[in-house]
N, C-alpha and C positions, 0 to 999 in steps of 0.2 A: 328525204325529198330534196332534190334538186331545183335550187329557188335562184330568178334572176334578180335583183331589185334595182330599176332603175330611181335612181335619185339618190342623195346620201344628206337631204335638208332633215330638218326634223323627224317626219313618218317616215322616210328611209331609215333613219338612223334608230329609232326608237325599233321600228319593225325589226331589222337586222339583229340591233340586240336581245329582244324577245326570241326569232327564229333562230337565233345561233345557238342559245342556250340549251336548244333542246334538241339537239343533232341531227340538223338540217344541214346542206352541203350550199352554202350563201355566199353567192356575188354580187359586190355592192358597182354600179355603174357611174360614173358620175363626171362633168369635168372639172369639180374643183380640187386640184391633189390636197391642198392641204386638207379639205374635209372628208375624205377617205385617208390620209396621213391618220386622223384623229381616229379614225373608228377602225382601224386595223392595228391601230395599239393597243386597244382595248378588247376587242374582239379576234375569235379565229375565224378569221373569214378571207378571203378573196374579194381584191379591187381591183377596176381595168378605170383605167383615165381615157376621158372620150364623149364624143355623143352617142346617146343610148342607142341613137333610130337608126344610127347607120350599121348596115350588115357586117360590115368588117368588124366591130365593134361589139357586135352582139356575138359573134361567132367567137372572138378572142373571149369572151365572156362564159363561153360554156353555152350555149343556144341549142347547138346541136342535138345533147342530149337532157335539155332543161325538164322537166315536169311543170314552171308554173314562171310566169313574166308579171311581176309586180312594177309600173310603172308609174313612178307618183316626184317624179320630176316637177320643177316648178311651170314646167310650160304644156298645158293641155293637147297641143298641136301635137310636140313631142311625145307625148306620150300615147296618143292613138298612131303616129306612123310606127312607133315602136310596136306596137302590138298586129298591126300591117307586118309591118315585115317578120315578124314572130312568127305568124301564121304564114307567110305567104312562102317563105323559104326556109322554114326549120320546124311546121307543124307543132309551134309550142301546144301542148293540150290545153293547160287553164291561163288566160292572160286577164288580167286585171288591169284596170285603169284610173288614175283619180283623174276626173274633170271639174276643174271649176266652174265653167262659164256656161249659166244657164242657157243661155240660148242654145246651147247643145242639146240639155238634154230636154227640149220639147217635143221633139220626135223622135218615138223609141225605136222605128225602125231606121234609125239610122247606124244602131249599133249593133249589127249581128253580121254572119262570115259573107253575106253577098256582097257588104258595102263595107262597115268599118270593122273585125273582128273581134269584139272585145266582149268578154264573158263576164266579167264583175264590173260595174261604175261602182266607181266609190265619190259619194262629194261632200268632203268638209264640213264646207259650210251648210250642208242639209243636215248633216250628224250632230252639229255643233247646237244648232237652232233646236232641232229636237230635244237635245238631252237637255237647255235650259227651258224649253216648252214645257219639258215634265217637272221641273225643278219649279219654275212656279206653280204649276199647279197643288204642287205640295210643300207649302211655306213650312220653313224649318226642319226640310229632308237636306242631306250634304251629295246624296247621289239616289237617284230615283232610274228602276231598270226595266224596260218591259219585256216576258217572257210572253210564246203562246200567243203570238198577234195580241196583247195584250191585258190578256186574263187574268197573267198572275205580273203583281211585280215585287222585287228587291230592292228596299231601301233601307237606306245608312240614314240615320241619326244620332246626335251626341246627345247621352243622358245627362240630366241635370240635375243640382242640387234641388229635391224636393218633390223628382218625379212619382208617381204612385209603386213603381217598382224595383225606384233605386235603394239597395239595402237587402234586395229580397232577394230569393233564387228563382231561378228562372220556372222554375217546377209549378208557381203560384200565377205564371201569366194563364194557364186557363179559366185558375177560379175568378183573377179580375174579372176577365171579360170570355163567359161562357158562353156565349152566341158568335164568336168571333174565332175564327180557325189563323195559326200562326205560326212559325217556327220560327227560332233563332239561327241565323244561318252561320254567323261568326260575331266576335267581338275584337277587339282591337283596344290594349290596352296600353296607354304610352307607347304606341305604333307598335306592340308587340301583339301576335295574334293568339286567341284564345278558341279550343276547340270548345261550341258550349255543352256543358253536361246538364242535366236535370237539379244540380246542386251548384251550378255554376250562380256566383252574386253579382248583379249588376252593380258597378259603381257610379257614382258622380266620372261623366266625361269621359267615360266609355262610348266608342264608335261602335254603334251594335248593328248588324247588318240582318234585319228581318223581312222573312219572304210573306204575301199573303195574296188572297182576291183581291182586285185593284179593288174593289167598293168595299174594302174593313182594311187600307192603309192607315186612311184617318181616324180610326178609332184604337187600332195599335200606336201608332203617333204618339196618340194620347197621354196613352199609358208611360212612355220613356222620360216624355221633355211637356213643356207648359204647350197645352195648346193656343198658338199662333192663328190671329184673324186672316182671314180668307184676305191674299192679293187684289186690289183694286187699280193702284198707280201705279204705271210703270215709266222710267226715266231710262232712256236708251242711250250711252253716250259712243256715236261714231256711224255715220252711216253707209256704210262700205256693205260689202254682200253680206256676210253674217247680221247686220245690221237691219239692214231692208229687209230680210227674211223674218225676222225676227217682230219686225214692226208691223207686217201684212200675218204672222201668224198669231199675232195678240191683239190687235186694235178691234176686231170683231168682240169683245169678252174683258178686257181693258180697257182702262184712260191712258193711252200712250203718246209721250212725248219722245221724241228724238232728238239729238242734236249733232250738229255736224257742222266743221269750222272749213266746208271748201264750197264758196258760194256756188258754183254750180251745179254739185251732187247736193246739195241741200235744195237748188231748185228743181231738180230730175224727183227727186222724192217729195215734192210739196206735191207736184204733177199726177204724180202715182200711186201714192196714198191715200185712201178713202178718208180714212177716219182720223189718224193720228196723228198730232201736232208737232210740225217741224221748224226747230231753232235752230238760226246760223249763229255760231258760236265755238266756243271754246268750253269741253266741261270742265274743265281746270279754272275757269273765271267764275270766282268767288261770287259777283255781285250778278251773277245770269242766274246761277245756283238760287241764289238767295230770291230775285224777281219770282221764278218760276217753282216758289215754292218747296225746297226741295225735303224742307221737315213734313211734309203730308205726302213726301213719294215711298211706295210700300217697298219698291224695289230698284236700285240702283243698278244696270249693266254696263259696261265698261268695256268694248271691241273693237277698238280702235285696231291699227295694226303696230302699235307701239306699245309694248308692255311696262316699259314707266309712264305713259301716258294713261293707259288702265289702271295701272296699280294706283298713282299720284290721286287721280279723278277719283276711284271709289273713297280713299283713305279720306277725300275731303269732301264725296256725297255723307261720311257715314256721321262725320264732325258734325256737320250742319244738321243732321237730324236724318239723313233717312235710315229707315229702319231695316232694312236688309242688302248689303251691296254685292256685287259678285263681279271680277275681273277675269276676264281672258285673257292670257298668259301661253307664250309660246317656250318661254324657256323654260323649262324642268328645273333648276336649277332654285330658281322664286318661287315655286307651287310651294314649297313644303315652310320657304320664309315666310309669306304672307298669311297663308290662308288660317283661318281660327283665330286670327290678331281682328286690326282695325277691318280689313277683307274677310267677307264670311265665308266664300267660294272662290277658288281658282279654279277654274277652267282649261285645261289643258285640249288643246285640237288634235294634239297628236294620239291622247289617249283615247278621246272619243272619236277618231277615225281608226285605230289599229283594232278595237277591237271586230268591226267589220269586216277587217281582212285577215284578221285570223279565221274565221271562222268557215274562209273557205280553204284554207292551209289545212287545218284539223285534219284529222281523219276517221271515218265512219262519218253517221248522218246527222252532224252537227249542225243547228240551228241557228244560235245564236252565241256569242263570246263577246266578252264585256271584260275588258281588261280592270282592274281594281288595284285600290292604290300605290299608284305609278307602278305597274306592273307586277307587283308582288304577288298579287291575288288576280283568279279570275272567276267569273262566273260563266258558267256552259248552260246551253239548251240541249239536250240530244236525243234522238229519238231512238227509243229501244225499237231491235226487230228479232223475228229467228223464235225458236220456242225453248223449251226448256230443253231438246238437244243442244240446237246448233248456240246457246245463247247462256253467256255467263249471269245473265241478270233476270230475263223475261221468267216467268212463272214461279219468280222468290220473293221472299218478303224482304223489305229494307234490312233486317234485323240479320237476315244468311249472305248477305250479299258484302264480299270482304272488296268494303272499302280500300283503296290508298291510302296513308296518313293524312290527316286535316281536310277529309276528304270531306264533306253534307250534302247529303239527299233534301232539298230543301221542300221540295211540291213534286205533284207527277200531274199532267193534263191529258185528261182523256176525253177527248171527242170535246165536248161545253164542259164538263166536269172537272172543277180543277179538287184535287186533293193536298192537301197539307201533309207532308209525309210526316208517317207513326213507323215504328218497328212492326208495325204487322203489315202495312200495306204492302200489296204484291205488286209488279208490275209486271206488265201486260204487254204483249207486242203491238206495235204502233204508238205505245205511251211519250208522251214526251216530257223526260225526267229531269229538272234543275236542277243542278249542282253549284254549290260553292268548294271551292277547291284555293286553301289560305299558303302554298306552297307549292308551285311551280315547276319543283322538276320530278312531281307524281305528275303533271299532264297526262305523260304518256302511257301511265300506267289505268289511268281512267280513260284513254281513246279504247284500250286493246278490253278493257271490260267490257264495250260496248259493242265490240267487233263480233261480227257473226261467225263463227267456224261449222266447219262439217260435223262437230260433235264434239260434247263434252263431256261425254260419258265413258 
């Protein structure tokens, strides 16, 4: 596929390296030379120096014969004339957009081919906000996924010394809990990945990534790590958009405080705020921390737009007492320093935006993709179609169906039915079958199982 990508910040550059890897034909756009310098040393790709939006630019860029305009520049303006002029004089087929500024997207007809052309919005900050919106709701998850408009989910947890099934093999998670349907989708061992077998032992501090019904995550939980009391306090530090969204999609359900050290966005969100309490401050000031309680806060968040500022602020909610913190972190670079130390969660915005826009890259009828730890792994939604001619997978059991390497069938959902995949279950056309997939350049070999042909007999 022939892919443009305007921008070369963070989700350009993370996206680029994901799509190059797998033999995609990738133009990075950008004007800053030295940061297409950087990612053309590293990558085999194409770069044009320039602004995205203008024609000349897009066409030096390969437009003519594009398949797909990924626009995720830092400036939203830029990036809807970009996909203007995409459609308007070069019929790009798929154009994607990231927009940050809500006010945009309050009216949805504003973005389709009569007025602005744009076929995917992607926004950040709404991806960001969600994936920690699932992350409290399940205290003591490290990654919580929703499949199936949210039927089935995938979450990671680390095992602990003392859990009910650390020791054992995996073979014995039905007899623990016999009313509870589950599968192991992968493990992660000293960041190595483990395909799991029926004989596979879980250890102390194993990342184990289990799929289930969203109403028995909690009682698989259980079983890994100590169960964790239900979140009640939340400590917000930074009130920027991820921030405000964050604070209006927890204060109904929460005691949420906020803080934020720029007096007038602290008064825009006193204004706007129903319920949740706003400090002007500094979360790095020891003696505010300490006023406002911070050893009875259940959850420390850290989203400031300064990642020593997040990292500093949690490392010093976590000293004082609170009991779980989590920093957003923009550099790749820190994810893998902090997190599991004094930081129990780093949050990366570029991982929880690209997997969004993979998923319309994919090919066949992919649903959803969830890139997984920093790109190594990912998790697929897709939906089988075609019948036992046209279809390598429709009318077989998991069990005939030749996987990829490190390939798992994790659930199948059919219609309200979700299933927990066994070696017998068959699928069916219209199913929509989870995968974990712990090695990334079988992707491609899992899109083409799923491709419908004239026959495969």
């Amino acid at each position: 596929m022939k892919i443009i990508i305007l921008g070369a910040g963070q989700v350009g550059g993370s996206l680029a390296a994901e799509l190059a890897s797998e033999a995609n034909d990738i133009t990075v756009v950008d004007t800053d030379a030295g940061r297409l310098r950087a990612l053309s040393d590293r990558l085999d790709i194409r770069t044009v120096q320039g602004r995205g939006s203008l024609p000349t630019i897009m066409r030096q860029a390969g437009a003519d014969d594009a398949d797909m305009l990924i626009a995720v520049s830092s400036s939203d303006e830029t990036n809807m004339i970009a996909c203007q002029v995409a459609y308007t004089l070069f019929r790009t087929p798929t154009k994607i957009a990231r927009i940050r500024e809500s006010a945009y997207l309050v009216r949805g007809q504003l973005f389709q081919n009569e007025a602005i052309p744009i076929d995917v919005l992607i926004s950040p900050e709404q991806a960001v906000t969600n994936y920690i919106k699932r992350l409290i709701q399940h205290p003591g998850a490290l990654q919580v996924l929703d499949f199936a408009e949210g039927k089935v989910q995938l979450v990671a947890v680390r095992a602990y010394y003392g859990g009910p099934l650390v020791g054992q093999e995996l073979r014995y998670l039905r007899q623990h809990m016999p009313g509870v349907e589950t599968r192991v989708a992968a493990i992660f061992r000293r960041d190595r990945p483990i395909t799991p077998q029926g004989d596979t032992v879980i250890e102390a501090d194993d990342e184990v990534f289990f799929i289930a019904a969203s109403q028995d995550i909690r009682a698989v939980m259980s079983e890994l790590r100590r169960v964790e009391k239900r979140n009640k306090t939340i400590m917000i530090a930074g009130g920027g958009n991820i921030g405000e969204r964050l604070a209006e999609a927890t204060e109904s359900s929460y005691r949420v405080k906020i803080i934020e050290n720029n007096r007038a966005r602290a008064d825009y969100l006193s204004q706007n705020l129903e319920q949740a309490i706003v400090l002007y401050g500094s979360a790095s000031d020891r003696e505010l921390l300490i006023d406002e309680n911070i050893e009875e806060v259940d959850i420390f968040i850290a989203v400031t737009n300064d990642d020593e500022a997040n990292i500093m602020s949690s490392m010093l909610a976590k000293r004082l007492g609170a009991r779980r913190v989590m920093a957003l972190i923009n550099n790749p670079a820190y994810v893998d320093l902090v997190q599991g130390g004094q930081v129990d969660i780093a949050i990366s915005p570029s991982q929880a935006t690209i997997g969004t826009l993979l998923a319309h890259v994919r090919r066949g009828d992919i649903v959803n993709v969830y890139s997984l730890r920093r790109g190594a792994a990912e998790a697929i939604e897709v939906i089988a179609h075609g019948d036992a001619r046209s279809s390598k997978v429709v009318g077989k059991a998991i069990s005939e169906i030749k996987l990829p390497p490190g390939t798992t069938i994790g659930a199948v959902v059919r219609k309200e039915e979700v299933l927990i995949a066994h070696d017998d279950t068959a699928i069916e056309s219209d199913d929509h079958v989870i995968l974990f997939v712990i090695d990334k350049k079988h992707i491609r070999d899992v899109e083409r199982l799923f491709q419908v042909g004239l026959t495969f007999l």
